[in-house]
N, C-alpha and C positions, 0 to 999 in steps of 0.2 A: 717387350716389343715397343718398337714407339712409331709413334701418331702423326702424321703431317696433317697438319689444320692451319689455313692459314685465312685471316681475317674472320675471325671466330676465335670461338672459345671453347673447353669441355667443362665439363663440372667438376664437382667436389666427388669424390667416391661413393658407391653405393653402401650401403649395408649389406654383410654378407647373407643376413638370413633372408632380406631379400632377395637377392639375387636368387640364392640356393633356395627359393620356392617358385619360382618364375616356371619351370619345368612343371609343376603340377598344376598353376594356375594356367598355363597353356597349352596343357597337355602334351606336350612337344619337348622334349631332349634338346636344350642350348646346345651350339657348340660352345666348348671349353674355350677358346679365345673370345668368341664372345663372352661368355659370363665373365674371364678376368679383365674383358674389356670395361663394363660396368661397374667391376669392383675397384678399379685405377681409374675411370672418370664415365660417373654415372651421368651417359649423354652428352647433349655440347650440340654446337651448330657451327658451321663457315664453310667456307669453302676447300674442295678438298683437288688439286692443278682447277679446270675451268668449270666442275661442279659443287654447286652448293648443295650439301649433303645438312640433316637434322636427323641426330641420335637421341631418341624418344629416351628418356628417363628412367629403370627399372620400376618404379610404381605406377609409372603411365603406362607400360607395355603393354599388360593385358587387356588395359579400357580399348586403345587405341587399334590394338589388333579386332579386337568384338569389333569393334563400328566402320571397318574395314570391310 
């Protein structure tokens, strides 16, 4: 699948075993495009046409959802 981001950047790839534990640290069933979203670029920020969108990192996920 590919990503329109523009004026921003994504990151480097996640780790899979990250990712594939994110499900139990959040109790919550990913969907599968996301998790391979993570695994082809863990987060990123910019703008996505006239909103600026921020994809929290797979090792941030869980903090960031708790204090949520």
């Amino acid at each position: 699948m590919r990503y329109i981001l523009t004026e921003g950047q994504f990151d480097a790839p996640a780790e899979s075993a990250v990712v594939d534990g994110l499900s139990a640290r959040l109790r919550v069933e990913l969907p599968k495009d996301y998790a391979d979203f993570l695994k082809e670029h863990n987060g990123g920020e910019g703008f996505v046409k006239d909103n600026y969108a921020i994809f929290f990192k797979a090792e941030e996920l869980a903090d960031f959802n708790r204090e949520y």
